[in-house]
CHARMM internal coordinates of N, CA and C (Angstrom, degrees):
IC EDIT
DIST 1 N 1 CA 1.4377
DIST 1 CA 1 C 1.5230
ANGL 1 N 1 CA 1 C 111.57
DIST 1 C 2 N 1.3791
ANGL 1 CA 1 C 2 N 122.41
DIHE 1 N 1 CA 1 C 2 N -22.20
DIST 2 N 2 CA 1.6807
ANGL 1 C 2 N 2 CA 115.64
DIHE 1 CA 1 C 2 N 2 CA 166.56
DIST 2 CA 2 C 1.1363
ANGL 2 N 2 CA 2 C 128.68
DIHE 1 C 2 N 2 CA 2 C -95.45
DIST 2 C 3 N 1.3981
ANGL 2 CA 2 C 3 N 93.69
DIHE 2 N 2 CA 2 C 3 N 12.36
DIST 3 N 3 CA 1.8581
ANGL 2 C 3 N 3 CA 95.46
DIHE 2 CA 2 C 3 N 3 CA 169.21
DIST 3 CA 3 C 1.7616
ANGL 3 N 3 CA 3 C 98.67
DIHE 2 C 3 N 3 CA 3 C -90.89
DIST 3 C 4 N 1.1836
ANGL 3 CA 3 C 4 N 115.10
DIHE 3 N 3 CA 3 C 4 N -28.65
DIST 4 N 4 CA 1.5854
ANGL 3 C 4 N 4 CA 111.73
DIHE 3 CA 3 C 4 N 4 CA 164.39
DIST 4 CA 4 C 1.2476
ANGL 4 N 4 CA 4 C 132.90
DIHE 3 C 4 N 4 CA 4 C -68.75
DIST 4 C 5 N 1.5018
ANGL 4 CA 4 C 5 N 82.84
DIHE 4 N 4 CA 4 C 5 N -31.87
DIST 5 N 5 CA 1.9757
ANGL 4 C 5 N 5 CA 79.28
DIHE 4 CA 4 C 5 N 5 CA 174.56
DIST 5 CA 5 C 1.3156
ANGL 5 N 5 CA 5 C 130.24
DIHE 4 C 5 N 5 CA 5 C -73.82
DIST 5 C 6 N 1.5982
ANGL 5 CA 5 C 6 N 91.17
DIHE 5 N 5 CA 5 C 6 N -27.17
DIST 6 N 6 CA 1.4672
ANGL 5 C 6 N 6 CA 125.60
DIHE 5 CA 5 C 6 N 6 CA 158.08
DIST 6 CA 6 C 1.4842
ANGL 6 N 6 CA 6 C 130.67
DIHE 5 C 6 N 6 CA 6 C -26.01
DIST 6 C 7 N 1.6832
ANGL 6 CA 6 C 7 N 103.66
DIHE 6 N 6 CA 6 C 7 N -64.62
DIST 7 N 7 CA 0.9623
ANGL 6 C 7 N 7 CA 119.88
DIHE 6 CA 6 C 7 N 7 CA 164.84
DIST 7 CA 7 C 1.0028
ANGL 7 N 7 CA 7 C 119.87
DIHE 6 C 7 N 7 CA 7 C -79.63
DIST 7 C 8 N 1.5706
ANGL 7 CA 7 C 8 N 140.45
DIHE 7 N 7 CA 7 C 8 N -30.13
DIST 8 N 8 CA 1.5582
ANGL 7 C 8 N 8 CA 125.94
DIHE 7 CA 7 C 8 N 8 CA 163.83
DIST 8 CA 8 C 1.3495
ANGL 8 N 8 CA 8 C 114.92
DIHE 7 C 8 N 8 CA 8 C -61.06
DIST 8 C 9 N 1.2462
ANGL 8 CA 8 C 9 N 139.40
DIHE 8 N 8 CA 8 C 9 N -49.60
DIST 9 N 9 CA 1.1531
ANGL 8 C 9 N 9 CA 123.34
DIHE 8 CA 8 C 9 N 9 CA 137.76
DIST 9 CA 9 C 1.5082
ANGL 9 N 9 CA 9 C 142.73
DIHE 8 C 9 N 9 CA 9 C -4.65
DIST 9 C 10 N 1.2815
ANGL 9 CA 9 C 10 N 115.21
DIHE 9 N 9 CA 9 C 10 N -59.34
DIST 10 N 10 CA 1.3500
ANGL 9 C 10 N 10 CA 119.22
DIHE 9 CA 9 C 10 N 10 CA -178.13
DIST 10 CA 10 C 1.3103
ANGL 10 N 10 CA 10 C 110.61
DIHE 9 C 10 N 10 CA 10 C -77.65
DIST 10 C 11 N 2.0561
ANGL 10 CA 10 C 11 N 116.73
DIHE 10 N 10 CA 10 C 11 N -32.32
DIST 11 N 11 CA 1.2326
ANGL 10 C 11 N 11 CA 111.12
DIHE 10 CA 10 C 11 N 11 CA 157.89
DIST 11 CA 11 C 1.3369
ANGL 11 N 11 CA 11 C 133.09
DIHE 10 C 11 N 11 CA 11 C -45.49
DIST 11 C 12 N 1.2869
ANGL 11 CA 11 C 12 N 98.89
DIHE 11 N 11 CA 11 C 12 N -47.29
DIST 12 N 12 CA 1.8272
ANGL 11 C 12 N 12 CA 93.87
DIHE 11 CA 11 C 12 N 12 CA -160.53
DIST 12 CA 12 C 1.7365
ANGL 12 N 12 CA 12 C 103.27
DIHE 11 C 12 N 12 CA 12 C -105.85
DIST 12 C 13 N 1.6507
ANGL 12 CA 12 C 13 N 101.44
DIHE 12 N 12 CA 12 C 13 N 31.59
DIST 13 N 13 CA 1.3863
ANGL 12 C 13 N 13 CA 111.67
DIHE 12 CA 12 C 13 N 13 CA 152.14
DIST 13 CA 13 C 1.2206
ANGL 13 N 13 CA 13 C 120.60
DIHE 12 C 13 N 13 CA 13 C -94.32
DIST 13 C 14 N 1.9417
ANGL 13 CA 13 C 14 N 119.93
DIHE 13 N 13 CA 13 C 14 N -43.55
DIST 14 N 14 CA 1.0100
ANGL 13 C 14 N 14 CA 135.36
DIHE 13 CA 13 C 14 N 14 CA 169.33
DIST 14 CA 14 C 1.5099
ANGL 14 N 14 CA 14 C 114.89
DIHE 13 C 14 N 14 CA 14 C -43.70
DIST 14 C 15 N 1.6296
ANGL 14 CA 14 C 15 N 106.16
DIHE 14 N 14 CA 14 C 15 N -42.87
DIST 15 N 15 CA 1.4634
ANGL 14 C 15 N 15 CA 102.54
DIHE 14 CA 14 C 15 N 15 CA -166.32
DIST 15 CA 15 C 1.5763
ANGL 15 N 15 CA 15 C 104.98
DIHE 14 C 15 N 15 CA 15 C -85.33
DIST 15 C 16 N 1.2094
ANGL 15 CA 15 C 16 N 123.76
DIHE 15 N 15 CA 15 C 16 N 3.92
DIST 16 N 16 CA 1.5073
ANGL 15 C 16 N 16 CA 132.82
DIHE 15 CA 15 C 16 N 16 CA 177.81
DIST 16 CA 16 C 1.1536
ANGL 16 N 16 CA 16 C 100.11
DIHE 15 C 16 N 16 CA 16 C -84.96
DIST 16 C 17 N 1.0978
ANGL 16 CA 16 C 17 N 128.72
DIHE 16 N 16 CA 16 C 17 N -60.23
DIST 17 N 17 CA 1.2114
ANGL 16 C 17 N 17 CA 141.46
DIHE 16 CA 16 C 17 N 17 CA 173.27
DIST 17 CA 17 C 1.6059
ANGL 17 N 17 CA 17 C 121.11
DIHE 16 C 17 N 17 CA 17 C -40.32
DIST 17 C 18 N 1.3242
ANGL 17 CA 17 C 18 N 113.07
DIHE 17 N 17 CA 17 C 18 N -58.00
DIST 18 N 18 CA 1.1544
ANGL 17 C 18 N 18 CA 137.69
DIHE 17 CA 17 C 18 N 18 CA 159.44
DIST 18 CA 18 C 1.8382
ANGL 18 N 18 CA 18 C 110.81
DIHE 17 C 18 N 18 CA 18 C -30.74
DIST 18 C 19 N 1.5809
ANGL 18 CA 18 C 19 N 101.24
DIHE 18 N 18 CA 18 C 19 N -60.30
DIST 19 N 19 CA 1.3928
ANGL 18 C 19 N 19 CA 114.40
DIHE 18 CA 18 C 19 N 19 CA 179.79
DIST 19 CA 19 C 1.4673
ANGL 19 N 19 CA 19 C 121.74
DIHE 18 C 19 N 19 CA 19 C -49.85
DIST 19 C 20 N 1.4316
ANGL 19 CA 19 C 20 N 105.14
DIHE 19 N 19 CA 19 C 20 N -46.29
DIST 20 N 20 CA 1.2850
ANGL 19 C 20 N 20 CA 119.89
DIHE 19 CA 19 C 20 N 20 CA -173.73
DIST 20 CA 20 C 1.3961
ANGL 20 N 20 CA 20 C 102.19
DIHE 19 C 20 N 20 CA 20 C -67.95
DIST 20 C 21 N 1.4094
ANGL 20 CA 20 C 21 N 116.75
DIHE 20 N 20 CA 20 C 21 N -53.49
DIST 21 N 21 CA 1.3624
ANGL 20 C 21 N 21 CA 131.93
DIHE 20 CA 20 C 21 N 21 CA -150.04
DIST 21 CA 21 C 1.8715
ANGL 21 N 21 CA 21 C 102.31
DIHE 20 C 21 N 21 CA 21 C -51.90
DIST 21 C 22 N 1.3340
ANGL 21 CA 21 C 22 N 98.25
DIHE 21 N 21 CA 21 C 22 N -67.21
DIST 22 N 22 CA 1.6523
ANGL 21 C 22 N 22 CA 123.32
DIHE 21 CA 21 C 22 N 22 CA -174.93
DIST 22 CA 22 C 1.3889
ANGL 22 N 22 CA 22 C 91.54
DIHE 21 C 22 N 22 CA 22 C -43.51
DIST 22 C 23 N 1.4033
ANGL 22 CA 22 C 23 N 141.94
DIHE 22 N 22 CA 22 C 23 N -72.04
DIST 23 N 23 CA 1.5424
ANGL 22 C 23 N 23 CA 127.17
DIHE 22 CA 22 C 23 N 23 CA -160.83
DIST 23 CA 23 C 1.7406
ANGL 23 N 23 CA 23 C 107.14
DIHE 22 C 23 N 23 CA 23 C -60.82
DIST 23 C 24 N 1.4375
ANGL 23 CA 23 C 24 N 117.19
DIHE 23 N 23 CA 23 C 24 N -51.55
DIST 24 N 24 CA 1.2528
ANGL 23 C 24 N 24 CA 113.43
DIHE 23 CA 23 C 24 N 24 CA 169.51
DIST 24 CA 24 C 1.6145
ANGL 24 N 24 CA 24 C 133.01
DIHE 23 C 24 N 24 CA 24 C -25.80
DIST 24 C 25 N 1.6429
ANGL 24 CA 24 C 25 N 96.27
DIHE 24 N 24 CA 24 C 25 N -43.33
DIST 25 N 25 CA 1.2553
ANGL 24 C 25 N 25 CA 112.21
DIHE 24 CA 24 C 25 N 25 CA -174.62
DIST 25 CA 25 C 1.6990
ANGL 25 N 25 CA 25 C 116.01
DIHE 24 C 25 N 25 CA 25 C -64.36
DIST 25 C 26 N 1.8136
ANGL 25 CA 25 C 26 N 106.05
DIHE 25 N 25 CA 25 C 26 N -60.15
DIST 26 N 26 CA 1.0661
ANGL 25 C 26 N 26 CA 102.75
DIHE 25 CA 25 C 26 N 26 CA 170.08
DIST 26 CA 26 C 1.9071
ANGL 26 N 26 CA 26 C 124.38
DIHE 25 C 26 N 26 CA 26 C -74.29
DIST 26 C 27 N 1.0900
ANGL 26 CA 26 C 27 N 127.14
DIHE 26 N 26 CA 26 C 27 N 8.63
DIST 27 N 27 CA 0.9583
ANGL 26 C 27 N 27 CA 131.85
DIHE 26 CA 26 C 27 N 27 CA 164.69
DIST 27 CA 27 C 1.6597
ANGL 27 N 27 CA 27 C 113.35
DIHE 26 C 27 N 27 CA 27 C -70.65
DIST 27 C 28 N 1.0341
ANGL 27 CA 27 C 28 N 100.14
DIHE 27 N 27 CA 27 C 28 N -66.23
DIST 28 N 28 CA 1.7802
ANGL 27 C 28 N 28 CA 121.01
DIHE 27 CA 27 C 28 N 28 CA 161.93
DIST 28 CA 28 C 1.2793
ANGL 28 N 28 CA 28 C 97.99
DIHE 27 C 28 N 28 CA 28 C -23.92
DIST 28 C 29 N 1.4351
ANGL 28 CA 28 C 29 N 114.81
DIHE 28 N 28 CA 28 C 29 N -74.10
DIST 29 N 29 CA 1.5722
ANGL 28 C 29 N 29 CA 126.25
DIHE 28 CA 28 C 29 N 29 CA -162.54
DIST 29 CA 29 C 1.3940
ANGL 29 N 29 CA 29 C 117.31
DIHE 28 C 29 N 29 CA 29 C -67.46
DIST 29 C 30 N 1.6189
ANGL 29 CA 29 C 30 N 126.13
DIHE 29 N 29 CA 29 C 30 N -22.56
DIST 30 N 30 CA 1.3163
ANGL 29 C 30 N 30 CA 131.43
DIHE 29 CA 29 C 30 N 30 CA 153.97
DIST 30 CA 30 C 1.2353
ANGL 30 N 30 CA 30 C 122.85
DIHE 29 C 30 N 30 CA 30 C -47.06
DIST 30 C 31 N 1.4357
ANGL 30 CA 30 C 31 N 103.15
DIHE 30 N 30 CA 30 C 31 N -62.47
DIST 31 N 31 CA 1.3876
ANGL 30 C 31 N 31 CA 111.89
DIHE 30 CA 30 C 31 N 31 CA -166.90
DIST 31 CA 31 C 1.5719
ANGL 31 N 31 CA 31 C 107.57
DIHE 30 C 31 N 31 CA 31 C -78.54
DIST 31 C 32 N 1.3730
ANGL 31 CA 31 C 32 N 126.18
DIHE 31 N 31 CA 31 C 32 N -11.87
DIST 32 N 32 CA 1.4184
ANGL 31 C 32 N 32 CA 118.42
DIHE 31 CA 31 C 32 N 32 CA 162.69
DIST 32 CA 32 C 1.2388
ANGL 32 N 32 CA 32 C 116.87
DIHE 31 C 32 N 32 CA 32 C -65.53
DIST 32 C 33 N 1.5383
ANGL 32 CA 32 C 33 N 106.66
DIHE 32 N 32 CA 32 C 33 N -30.77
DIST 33 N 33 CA 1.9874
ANGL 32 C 33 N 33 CA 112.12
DIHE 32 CA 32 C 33 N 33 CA -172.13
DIST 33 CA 33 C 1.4648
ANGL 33 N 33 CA 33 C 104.11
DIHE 32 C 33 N 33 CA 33 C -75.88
DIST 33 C 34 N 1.2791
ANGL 33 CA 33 C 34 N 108.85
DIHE 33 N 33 CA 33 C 34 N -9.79
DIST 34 N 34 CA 1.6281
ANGL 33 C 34 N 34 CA 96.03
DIHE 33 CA 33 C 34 N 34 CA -165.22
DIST 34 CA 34 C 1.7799
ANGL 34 N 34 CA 34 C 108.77
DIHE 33 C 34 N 34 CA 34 C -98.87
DIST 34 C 35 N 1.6749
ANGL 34 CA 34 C 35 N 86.40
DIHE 34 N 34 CA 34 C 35 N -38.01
DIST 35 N 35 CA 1.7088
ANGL 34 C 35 N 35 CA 112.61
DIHE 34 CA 34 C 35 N 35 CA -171.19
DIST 35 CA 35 C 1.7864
ANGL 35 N 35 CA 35 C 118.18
DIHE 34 C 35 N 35 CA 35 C -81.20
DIST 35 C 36 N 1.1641
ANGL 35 CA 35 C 36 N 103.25
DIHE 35 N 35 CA 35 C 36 N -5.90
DIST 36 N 36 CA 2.0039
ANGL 35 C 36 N 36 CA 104.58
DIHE 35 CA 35 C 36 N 36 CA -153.08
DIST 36 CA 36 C 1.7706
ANGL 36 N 36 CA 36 C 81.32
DIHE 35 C 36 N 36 CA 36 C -85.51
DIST 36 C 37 N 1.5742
ANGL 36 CA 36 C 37 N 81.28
DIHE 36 N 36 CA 36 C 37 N 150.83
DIST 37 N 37 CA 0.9374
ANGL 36 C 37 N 37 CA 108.88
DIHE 36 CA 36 C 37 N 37 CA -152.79
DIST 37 CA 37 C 2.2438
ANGL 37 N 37 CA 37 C 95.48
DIHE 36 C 37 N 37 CA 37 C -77.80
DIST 37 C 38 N 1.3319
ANGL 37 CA 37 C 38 N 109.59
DIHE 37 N 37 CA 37 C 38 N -22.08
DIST 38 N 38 CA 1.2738
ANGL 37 C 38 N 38 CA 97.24
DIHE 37 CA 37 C 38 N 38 CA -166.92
DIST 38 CA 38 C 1.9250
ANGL 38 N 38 CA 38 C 105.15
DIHE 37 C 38 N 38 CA 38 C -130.23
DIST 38 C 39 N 0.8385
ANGL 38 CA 38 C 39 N 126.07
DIHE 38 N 38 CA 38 C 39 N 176.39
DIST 39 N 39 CA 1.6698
ANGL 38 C 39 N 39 CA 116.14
DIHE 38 CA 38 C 39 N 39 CA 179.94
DIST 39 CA 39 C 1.1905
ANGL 39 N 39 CA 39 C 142.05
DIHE 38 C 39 N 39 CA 39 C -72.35
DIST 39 C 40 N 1.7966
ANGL 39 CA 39 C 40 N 92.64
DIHE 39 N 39 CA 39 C 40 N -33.86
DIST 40 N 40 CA 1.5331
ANGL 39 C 40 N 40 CA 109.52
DIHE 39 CA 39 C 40 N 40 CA 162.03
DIST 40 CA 40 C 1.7357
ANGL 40 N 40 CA 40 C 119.15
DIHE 39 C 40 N 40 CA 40 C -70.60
DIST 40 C 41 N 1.5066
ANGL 40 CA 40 C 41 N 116.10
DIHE 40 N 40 CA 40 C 41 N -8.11
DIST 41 N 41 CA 1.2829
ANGL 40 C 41 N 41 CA 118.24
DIHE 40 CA 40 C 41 N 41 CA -169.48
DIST 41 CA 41 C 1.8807
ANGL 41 N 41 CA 41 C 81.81
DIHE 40 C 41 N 41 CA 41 C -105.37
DIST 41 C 42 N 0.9963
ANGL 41 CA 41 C 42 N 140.81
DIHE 41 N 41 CA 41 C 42 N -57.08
DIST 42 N 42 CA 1.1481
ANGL 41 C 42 N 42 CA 130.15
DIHE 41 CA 41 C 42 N 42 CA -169.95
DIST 42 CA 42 C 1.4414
ANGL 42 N 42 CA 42 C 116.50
DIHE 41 C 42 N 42 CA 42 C -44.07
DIST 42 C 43 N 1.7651
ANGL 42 CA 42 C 43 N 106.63
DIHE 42 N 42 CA 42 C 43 N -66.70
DIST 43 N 43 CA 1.7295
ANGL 42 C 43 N 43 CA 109.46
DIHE 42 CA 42 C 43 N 43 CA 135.62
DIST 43 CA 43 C 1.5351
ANGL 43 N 43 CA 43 C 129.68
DIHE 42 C 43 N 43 CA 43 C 21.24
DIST 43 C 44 N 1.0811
ANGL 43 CA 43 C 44 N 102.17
DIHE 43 N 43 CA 43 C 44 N -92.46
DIST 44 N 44 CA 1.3562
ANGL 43 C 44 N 44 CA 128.06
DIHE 43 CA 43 C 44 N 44 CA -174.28
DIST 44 CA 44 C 1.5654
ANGL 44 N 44 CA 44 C 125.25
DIHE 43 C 44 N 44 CA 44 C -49.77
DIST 44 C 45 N 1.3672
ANGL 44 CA 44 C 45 N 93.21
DIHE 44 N 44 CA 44 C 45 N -61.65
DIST 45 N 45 CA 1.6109
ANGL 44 C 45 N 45 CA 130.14
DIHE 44 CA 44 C 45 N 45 CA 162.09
DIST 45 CA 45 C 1.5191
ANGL 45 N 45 CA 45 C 114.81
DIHE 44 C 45 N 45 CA 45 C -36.01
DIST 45 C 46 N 1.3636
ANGL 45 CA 45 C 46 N 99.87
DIHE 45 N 45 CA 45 C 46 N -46.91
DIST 46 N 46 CA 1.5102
ANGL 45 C 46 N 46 CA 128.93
DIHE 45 CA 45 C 46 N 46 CA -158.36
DIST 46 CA 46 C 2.2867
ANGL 46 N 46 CA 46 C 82.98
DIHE 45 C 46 N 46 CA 46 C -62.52
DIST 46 C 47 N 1.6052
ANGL 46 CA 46 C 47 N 90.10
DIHE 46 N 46 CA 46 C 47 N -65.89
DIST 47 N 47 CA 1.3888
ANGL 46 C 47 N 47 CA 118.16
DIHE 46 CA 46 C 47 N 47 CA -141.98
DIST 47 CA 47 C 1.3911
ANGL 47 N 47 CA 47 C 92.28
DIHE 46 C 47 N 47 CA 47 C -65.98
DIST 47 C 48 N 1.3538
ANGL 47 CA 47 C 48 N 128.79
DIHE 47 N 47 CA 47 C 48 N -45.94
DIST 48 N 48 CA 1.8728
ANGL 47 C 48 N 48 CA 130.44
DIHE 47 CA 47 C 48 N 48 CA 163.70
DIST 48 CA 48 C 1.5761
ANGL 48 N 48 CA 48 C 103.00
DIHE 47 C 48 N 48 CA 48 C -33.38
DIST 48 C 49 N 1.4815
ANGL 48 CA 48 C 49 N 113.32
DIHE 48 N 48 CA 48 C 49 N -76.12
DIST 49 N 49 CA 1.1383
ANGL 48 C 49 N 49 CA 132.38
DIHE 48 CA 48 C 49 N 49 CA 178.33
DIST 49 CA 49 C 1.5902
ANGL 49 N 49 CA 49 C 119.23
DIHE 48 C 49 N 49 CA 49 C -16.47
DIST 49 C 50 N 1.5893
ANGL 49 CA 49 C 50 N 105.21
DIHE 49 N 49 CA 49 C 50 N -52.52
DIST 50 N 50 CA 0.9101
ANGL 49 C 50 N 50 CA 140.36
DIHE 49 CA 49 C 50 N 50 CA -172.63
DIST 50 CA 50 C 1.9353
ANGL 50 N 50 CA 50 C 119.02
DIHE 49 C 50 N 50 CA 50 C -68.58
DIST 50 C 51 N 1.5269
ANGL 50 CA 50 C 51 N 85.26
DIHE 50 N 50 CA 50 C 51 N -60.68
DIST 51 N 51 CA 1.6246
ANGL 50 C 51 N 51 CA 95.13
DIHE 50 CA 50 C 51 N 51 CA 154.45
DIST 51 CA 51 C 1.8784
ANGL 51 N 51 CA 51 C 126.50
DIHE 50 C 51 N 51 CA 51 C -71.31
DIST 51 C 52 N 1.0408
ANGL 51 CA 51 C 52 N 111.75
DIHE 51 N 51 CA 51 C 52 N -1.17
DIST 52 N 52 CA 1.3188
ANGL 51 C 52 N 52 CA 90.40
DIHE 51 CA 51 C 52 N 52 CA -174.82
DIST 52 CA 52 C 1.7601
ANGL 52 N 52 CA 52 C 98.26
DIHE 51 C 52 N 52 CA 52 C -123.02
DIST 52 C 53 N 1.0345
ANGL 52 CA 52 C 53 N 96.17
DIHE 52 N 52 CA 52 C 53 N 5.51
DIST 53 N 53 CA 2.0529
ANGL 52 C 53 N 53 CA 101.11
DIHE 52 CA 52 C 53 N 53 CA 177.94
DIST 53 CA 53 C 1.5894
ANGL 53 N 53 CA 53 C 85.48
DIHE 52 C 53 N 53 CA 53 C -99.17
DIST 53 C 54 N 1.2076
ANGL 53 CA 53 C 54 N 142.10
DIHE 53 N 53 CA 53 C 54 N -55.70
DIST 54 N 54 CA 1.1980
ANGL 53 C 54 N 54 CA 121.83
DIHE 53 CA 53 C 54 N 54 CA 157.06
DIST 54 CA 54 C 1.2841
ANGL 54 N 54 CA 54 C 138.40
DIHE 53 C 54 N 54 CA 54 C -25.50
DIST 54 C 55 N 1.1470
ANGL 54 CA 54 C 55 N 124.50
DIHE 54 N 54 CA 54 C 55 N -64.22
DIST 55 N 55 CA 1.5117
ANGL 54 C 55 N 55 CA 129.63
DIHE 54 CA 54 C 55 N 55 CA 173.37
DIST 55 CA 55 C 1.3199
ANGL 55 N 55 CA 55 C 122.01
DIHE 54 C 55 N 55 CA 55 C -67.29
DIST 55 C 56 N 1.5979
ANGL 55 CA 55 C 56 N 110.39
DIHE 55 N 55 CA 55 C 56 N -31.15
DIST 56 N 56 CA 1.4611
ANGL 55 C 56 N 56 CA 95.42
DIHE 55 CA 55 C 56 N 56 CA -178.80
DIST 56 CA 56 C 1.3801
ANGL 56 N 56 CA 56 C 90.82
DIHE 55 C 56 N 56 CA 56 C -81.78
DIST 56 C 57 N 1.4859
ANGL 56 CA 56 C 57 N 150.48
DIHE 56 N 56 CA 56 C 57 N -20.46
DIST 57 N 57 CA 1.8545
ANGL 56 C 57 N 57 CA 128.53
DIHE 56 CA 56 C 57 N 57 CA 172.95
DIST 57 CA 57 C 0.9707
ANGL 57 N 57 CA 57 C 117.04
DIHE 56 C 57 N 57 CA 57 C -51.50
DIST 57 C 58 N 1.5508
ANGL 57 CA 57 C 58 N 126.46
DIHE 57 N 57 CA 57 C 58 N -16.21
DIST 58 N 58 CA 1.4099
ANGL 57 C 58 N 58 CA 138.78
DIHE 57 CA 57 C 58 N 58 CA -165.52
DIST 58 CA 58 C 1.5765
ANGL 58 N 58 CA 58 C 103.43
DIHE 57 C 58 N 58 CA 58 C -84.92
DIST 58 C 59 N 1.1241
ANGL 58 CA 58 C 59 N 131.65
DIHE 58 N 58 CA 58 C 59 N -14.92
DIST 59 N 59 CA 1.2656
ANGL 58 C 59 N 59 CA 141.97
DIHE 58 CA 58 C 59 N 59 CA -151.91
DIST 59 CA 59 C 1.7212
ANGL 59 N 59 CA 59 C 103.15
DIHE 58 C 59 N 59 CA 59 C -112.57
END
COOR INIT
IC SEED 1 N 1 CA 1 C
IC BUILD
């Protein structure tokens, strides 16, 4: 029985993790589009940004 708990555990650490992770990311990726230092990096930033506010609506 603690190899299950085990693993529920480790699940709904992953998905904590998970939680945190995803906002971090696009936070990161905001503030690069806004802050970079040159156009093609703002660009870029923009276009991640862009893809991943997409996909996670999909969800």
């Amino acid at each position: 029985m603690s190899t299950a708990l085990a693993l529920i555990h480790d699940g709904a650490l992953a998905a904590g993790i998970g939680t945190v992770l995803y906002p971090v990311t696009v936070t990161t990726a905001a503030l690069t589009a806004l802050l970079a230092p040159t156009p093609q990096r703002r660009r870029d930033a923009r276009t991640v940004l862009t893809i991943l506010l997409r996909n996670h609506r999909r969800k």
